[in-house]
C-alpha positions as a Markdown table, in Angstrom:
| # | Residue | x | y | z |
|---|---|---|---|---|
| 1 | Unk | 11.2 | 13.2 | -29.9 |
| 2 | Unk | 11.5 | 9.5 | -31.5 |
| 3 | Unk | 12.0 | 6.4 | -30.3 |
| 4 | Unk | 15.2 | 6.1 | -32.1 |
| 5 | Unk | 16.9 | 9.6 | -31.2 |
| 6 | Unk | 15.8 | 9.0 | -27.2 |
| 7 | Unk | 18.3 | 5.9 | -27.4 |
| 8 | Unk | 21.3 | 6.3 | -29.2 |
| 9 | Unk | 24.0 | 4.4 | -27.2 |
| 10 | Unk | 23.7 | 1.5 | -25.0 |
| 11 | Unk | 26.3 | 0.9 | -22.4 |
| 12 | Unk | 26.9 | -3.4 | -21.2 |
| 13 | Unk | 29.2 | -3.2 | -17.9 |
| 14 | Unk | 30.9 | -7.1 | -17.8 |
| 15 | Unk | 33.3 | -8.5 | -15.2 |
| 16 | Unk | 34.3 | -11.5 | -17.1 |
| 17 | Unk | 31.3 | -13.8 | -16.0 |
| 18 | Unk | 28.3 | -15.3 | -17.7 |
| 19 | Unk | 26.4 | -13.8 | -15.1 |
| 20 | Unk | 27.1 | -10.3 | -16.6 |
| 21 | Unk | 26.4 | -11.7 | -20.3 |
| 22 | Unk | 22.8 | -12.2 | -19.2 |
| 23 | Unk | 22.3 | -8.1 | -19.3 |
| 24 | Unk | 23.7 | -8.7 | -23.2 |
| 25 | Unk | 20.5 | -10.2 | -25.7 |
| 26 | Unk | 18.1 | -7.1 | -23.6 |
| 27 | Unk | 20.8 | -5.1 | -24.8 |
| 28 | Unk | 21.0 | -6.7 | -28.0 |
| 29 | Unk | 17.2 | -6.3 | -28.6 |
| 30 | Unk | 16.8 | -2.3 | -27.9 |
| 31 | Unk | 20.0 | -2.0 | -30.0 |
| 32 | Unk | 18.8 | -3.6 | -32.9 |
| 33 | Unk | 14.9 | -1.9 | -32.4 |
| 34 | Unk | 16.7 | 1.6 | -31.9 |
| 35 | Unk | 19.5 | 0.7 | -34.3 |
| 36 | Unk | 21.7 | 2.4 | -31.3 |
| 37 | Unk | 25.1 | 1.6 | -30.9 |
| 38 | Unk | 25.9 | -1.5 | -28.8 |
| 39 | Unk | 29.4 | -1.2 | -26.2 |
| 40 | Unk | 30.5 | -3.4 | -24.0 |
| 41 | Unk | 32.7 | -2.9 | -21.1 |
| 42 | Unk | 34.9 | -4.3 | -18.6 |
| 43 | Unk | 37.0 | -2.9 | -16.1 |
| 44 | Unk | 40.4 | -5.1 | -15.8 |
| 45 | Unk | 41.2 | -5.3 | -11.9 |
| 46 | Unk | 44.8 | -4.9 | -11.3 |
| 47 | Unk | 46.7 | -7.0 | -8.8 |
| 48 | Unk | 47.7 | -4.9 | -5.4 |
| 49 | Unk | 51.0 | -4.9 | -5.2 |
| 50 | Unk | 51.4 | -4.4 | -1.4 |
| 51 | Unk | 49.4 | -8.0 | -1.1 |
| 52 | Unk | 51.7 | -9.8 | -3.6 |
| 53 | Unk | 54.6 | -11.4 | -2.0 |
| 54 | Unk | 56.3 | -13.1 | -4.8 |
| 55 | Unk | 59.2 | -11.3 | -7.1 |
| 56 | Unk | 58.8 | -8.4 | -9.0 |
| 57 | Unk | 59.5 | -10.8 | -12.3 |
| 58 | Unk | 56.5 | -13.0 | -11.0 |
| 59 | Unk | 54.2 | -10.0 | -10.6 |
| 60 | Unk | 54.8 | -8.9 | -13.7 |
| 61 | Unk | 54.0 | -11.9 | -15.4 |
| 62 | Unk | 50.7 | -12.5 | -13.6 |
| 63 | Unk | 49.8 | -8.7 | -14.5 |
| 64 | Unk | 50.2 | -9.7 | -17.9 |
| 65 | Unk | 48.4 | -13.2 | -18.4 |
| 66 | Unk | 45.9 | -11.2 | -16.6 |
| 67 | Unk | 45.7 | -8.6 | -18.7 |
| 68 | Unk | 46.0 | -11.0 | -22.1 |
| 69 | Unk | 43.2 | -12.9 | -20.2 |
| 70 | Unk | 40.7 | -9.8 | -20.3 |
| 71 | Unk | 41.9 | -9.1 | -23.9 |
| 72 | Unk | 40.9 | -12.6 | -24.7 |
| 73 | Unk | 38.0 | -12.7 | -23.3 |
| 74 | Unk | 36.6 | -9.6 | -25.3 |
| 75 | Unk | 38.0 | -10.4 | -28.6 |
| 76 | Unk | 35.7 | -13.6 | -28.3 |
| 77 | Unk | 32.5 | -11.4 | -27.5 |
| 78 | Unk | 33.4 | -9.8 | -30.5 |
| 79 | Unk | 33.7 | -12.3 | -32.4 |
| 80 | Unk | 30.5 | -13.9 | -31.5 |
| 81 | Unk | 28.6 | -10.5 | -31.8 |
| 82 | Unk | 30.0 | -8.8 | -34.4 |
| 83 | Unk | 28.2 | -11.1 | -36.8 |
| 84 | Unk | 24.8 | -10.1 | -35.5 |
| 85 | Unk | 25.7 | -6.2 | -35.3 |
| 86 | Unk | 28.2 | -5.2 | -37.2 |
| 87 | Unk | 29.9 | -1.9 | -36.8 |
| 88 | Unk | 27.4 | -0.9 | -34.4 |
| 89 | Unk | 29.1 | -3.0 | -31.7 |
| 90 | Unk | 32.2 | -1.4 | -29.7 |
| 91 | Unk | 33.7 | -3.2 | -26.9 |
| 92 | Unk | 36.0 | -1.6 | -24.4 |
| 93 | Unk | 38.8 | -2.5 | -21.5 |
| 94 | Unk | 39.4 | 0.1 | -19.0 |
| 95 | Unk | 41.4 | 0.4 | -16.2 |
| 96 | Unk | 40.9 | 2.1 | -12.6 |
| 97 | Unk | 38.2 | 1.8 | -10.0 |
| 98 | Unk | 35.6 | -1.0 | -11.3 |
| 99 | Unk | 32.1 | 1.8 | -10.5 |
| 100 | Unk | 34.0 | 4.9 | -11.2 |
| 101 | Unk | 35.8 | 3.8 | -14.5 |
| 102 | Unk | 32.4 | 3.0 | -15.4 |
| 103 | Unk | 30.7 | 5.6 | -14.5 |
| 104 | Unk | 32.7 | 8.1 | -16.0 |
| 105 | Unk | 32.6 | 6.0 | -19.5 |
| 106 | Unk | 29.2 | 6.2 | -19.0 |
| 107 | Unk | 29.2 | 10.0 | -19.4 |
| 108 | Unk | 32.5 | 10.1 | -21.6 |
| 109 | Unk | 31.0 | 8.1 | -24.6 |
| 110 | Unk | 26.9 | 9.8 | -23.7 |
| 111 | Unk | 25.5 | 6.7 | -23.1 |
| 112 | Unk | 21.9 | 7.1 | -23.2 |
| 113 | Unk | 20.7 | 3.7 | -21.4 |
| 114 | Unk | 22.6 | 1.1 | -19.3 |
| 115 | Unk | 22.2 | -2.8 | -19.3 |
| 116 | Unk | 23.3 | -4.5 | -16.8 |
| 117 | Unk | 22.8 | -7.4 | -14.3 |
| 118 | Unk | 22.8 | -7.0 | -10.3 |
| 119 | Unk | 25.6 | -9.3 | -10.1 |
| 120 | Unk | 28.5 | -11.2 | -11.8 |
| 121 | Unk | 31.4 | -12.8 | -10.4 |
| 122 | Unk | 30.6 | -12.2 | -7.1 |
| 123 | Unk | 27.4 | -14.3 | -7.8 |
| 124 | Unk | 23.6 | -14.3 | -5.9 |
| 125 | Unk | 25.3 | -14.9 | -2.4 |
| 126 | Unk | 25.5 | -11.3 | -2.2 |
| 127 | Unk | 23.7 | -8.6 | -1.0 |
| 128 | Unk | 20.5 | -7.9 | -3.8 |
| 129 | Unk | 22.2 | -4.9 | -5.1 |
| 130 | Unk | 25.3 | -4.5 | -6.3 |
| 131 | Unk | 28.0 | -2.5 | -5.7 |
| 132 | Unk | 28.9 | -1.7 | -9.2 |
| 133 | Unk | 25.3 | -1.7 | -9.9 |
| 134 | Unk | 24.0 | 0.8 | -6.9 |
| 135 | Unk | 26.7 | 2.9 | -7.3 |
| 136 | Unk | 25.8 | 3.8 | -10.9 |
| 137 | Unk | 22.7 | 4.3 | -10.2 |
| 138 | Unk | 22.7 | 6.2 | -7.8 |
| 139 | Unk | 25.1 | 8.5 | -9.8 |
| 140 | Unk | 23.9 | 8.2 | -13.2 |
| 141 | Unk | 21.5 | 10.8 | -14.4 |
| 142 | Unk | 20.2 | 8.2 | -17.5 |
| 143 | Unk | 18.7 | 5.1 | -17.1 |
| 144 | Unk | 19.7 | 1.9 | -15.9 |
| 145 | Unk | 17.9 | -1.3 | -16.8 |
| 146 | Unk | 18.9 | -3.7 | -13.6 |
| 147 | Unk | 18.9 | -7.5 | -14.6 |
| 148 | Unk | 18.8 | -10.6 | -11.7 |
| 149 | Unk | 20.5 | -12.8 | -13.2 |
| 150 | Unk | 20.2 | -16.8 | -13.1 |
| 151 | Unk | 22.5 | -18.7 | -12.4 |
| 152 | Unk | 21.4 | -21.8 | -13.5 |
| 153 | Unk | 20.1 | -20.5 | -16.9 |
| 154 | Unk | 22.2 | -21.3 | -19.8 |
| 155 | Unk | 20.5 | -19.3 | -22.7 |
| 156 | Unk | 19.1 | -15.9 | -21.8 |
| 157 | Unk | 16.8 | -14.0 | -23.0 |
| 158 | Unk | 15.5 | -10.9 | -23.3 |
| 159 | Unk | 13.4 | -9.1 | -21.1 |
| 160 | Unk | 9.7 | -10.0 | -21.7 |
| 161 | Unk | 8.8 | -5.8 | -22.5 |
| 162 | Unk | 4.6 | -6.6 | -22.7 |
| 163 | Unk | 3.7 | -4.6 | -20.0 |
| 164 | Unk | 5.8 | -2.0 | -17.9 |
| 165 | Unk | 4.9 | -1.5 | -14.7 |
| 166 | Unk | 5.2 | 2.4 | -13.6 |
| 167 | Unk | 4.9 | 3.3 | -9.2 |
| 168 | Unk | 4.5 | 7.1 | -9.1 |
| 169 | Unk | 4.0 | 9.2 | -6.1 |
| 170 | Unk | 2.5 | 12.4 | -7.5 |
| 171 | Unk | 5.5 | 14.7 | -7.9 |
| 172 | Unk | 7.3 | 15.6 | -11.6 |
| 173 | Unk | 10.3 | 14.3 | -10.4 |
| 174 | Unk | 8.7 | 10.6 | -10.2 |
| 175 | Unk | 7.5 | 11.5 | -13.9 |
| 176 | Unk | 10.7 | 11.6 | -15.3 |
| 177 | Unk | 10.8 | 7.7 | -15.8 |
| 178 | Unk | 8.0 | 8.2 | -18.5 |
| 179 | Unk | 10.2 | 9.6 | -21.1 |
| 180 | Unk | 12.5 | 6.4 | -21.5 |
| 181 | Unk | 9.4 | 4.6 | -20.7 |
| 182 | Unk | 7.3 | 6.1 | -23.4 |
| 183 | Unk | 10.2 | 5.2 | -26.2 |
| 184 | Unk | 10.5 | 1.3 | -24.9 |
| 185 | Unk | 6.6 | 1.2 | -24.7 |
| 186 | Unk | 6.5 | 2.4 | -28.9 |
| 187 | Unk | 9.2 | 0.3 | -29.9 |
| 188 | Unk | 7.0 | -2.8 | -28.2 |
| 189 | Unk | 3.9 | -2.0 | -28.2 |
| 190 | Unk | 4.0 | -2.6 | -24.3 |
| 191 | Unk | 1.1 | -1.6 | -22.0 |
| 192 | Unk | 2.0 | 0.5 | -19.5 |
| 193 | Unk | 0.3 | 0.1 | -16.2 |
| 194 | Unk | 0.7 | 2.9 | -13.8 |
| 195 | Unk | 0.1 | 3.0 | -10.1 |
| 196 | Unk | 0.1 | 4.8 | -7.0 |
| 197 | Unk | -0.3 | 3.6 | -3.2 |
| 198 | Unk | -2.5 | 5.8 | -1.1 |
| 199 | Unk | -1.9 | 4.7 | 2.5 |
| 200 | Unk | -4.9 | 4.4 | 4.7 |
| 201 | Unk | -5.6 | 8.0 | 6.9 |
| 202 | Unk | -5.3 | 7.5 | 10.4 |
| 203 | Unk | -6.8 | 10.1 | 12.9 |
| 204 | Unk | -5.2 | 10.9 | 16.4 |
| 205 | Unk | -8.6 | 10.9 | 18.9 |
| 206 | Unk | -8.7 | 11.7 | 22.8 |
| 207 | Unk | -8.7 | 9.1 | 24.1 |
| 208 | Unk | -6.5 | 7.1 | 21.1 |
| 209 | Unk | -8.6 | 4.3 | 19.8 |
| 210 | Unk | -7.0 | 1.0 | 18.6 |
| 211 | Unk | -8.8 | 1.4 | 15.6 |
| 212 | Unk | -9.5 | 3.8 | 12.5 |
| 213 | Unk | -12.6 | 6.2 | 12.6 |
| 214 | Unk | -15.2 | 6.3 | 10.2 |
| 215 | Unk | -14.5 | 10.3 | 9.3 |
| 216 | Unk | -10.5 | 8.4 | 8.4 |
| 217 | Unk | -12.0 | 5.9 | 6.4 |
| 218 | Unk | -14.2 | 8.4 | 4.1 |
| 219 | Unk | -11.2 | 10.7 | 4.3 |
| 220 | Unk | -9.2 | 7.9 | 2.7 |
| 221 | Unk | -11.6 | 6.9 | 0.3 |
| 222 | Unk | -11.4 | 11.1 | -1.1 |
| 223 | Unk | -7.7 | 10.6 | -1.2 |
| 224 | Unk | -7.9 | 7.5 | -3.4 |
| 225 | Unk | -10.5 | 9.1 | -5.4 |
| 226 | Unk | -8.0 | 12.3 | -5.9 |
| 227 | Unk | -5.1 | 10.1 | -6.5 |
| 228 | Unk | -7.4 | 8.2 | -9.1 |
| 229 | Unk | -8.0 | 11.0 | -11.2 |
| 230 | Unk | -4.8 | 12.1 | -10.9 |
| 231 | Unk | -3.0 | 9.0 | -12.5 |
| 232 | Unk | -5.8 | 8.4 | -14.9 |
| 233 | Unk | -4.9 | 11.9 | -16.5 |
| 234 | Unk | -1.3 | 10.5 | -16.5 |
| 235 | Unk | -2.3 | 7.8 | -18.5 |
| 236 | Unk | -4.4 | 9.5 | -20.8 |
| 237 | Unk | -1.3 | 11.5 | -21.4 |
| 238 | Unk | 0.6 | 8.4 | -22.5 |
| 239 | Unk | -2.3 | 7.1 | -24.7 |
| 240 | Unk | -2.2 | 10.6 | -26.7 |
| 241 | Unk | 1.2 | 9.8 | -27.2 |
| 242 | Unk | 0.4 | 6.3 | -29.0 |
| 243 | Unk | 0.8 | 4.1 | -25.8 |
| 244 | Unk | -1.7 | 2.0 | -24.0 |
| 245 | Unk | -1.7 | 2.8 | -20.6 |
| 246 | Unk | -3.8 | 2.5 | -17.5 |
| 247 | Unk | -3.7 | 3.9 | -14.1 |
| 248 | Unk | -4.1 | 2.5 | -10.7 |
| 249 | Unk | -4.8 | 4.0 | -7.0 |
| 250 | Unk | -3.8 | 1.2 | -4.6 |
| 251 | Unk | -5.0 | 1.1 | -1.0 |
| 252 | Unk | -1.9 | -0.4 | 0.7 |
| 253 | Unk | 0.1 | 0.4 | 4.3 |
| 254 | Unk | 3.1 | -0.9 | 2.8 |
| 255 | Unk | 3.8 | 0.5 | -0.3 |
| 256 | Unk | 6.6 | -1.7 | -1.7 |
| 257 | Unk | 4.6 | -4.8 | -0.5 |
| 258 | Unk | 1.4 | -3.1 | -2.2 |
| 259 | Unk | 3.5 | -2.3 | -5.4 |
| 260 | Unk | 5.3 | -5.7 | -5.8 |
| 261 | Unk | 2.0 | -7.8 | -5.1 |
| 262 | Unk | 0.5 | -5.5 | -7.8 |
| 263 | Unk | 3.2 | -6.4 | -10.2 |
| 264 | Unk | 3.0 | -9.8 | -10.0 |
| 265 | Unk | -0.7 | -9.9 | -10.7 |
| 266 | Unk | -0.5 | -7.8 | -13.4 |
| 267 | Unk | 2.4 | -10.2 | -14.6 |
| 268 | Unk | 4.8 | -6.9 | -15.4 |
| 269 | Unk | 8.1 | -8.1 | -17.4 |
| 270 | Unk | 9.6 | -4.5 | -16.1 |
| 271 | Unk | 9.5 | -1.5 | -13.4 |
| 272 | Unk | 10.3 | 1.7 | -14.1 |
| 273 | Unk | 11.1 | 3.7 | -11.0 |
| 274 | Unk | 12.9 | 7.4 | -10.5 |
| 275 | Unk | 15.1 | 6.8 | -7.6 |
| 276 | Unk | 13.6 | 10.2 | -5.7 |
| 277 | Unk | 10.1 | 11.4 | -6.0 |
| 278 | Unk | 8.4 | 13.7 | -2.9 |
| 279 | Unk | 12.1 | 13.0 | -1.2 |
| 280 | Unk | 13.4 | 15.4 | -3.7 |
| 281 | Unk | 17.0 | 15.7 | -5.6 |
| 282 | Unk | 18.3 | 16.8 | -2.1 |
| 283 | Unk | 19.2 | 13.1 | -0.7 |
| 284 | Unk | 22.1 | 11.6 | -1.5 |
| 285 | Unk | 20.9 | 7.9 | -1.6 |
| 286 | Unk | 18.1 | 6.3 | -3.4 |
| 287 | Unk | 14.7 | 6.7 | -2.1 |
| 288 | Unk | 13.1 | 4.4 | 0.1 |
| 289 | Unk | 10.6 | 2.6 | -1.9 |
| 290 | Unk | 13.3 | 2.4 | -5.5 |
| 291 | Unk | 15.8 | 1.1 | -3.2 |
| 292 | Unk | 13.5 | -1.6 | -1.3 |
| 293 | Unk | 12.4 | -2.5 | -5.2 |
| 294 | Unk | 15.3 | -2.6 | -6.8 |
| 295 | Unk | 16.7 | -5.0 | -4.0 |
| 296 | Unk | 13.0 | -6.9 | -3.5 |
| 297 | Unk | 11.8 | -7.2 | -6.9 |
| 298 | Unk | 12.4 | -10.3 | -9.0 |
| 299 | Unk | 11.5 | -8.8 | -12.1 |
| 300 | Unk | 14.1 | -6.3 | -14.1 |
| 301 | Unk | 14.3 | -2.9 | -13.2 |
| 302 | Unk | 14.6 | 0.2 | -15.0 |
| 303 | Unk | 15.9 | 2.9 | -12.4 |
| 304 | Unk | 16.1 | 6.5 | -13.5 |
| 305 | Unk | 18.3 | 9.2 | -11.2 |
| 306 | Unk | 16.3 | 12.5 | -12.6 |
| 307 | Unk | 18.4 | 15.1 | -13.8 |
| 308 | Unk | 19.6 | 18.0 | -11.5 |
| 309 | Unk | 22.0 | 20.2 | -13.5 |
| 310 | Unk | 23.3 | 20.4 | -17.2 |
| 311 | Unk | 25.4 | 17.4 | -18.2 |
| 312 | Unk | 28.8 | 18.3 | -17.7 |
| 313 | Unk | 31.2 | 18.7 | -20.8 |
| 314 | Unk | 33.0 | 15.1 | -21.6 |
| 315 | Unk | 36.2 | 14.4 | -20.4 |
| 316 | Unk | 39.0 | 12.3 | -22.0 |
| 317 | Unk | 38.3 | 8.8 | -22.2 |
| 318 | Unk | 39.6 | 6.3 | -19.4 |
| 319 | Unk | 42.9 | 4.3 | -20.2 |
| 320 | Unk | 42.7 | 1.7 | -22.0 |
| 321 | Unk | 44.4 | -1.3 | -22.1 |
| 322 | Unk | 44.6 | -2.4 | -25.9 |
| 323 | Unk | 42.9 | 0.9 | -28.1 |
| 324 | Unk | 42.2 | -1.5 | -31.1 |
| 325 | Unk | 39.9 | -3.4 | -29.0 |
| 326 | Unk | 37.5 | -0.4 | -29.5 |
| 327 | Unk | 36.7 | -1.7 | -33.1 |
């Protein structure tokens, strides 16, 4: 598979806000190396009726400024864009439930990546994750590049793509993050840095001693070493396929402490994580260490939900509000 079939469309989810925008020039970038086409799109809220108290006529015209608003607001992007990507750009306003509008989208139009930030309007006083954010991800059987965004910065960037930081546990389902991993790494020329924690053994005695035994200590030293060769055959793997990669076996107790320590050292612009590894496909939220990343890690994050069935056929589109917005 090439680089450039792997990534064909890339989804932008906005709310209006230049926090959201930030996700757009990392966007822009893998767009223009994978000459994938770029959408854009934001979910109009509609007003609740049942909390506005002012007459129907009122209402109405508030729904509709609100409306033109949105419309606005995306014919500008456009406008601004266009210039830099010509027909490769689509930008769309949906309506329904902000997560679910998108995440159906998502699937409708087969986007093969999503861009996005953590947060937008409701700004960094929230919670790390994101609603709109977690719930695609955790529904989302495709990637999802996850983007903290700055407030204070006024010109974004794109991500810095040198060196890609993989955690793996061991199991094929953690693999699965290699394949969109392995097409970013080409079009970069990243290094990919792979690494697993292997937690110290501790042996139960009679009577319980407050401290390790020497048999735990050289029975966690074979585990490292098995672990070692293990994700040194991973990365020999990725260097056969044209990628400079290394592999890691970390001693650590707390594996996303151990992992995000790692990371910074190894100054890692991005972590890519499968959101269930040993945990399996059979748990219904993300697993344990992807979730304390996603939410700990100041760096981007590129979460993969590994597939569990056949895609399922596309649906019709989601309502739009204005279909010549599309081009």
């Amino acid at each position: 598979m090439s680089d450039t079939t792997l990534i064909r469309s890339i989804l932008v989810p906005l709310d209006g806000s230049r926090l959201a925008e930030q996700a757009i020039p990392t966007a822009m970038a893998i767009a223009q190396r994978t000459q994938a086409s770029l959408r854009l799109a934001l979910v109009h809220r509609e007003l609740n009726p049942l909390l506005f108290v002012e007459p129907v006529d009122i209402s109405t015209r508030t729904r509709l400024a609100l409306e033109k608003a949105d419309q606005d607001y995306m014919s500008e992007l456009m406008q601004t864009l266009r210039p830099q990507l010509g027909e490769g750009l689509t930008l769309a306003l949906l309506k329904g439930p902000i997560a679910p509008t998108l995440t159906k989208y998502a699937r409708d139009i087969g986007a093969d990546l999503v861009v996005m930030t953590s947060h937008g309007r409701g700004g960094l006083r929230r919670a790390w994750l994101g609603s709109v954010a977690d719930e695609l991800v955790r529904t989302l059987e495709r990637p999802v590049i996850i983007l903290r965004p700055d407030e204070k910065r006024t010109t974004p960037q794109p991500i810095d793509l040198a060196k890609i930081g993989v955690p793996l546990d061991g199991s094929p389902l953690a693999e699965t993050v290699l394949e969109p991993v392995l097409a970013l790494a080409r079009l970069w020329g990243s290094e990919v840095s792979l690494v697993q924690v292997v937690r110290p053994i501790v042996l139960t005695t009679d009577p319980q001693l407050p401290f390790p035994t020497g048999y735990a200590d050289q029975q966690t030293k074979i585990r490292q070493s098995t672990v070692q060769e293990y994700i040194e055959a991973v990365a020999k793997r990725l260097r056969a396929d044209g990628v400079k990669a290394s592999g890691t076996a970390l001693l650590g107790g707390a594996v996303t402490d151990t992992l995000l320590e790692f990371f910074h050292s190894e100054k890692v612009g991005l972590v890519a994580i499968s959101t269930h590894g040993r945990g399996g496909v059979r748990r219904l939220v993300l697993g344990s260490v992807a979730d304390k990343l996603v939410r700990a890690a100041e760096m981007p994050m590129l979460v993969l939900r590994p597939h569990t069935a056949a895609r399922r056929p596309r649906t019709s589109r989601p309502r739009t509000l204005e279909h010549s917005i599309h081009r």
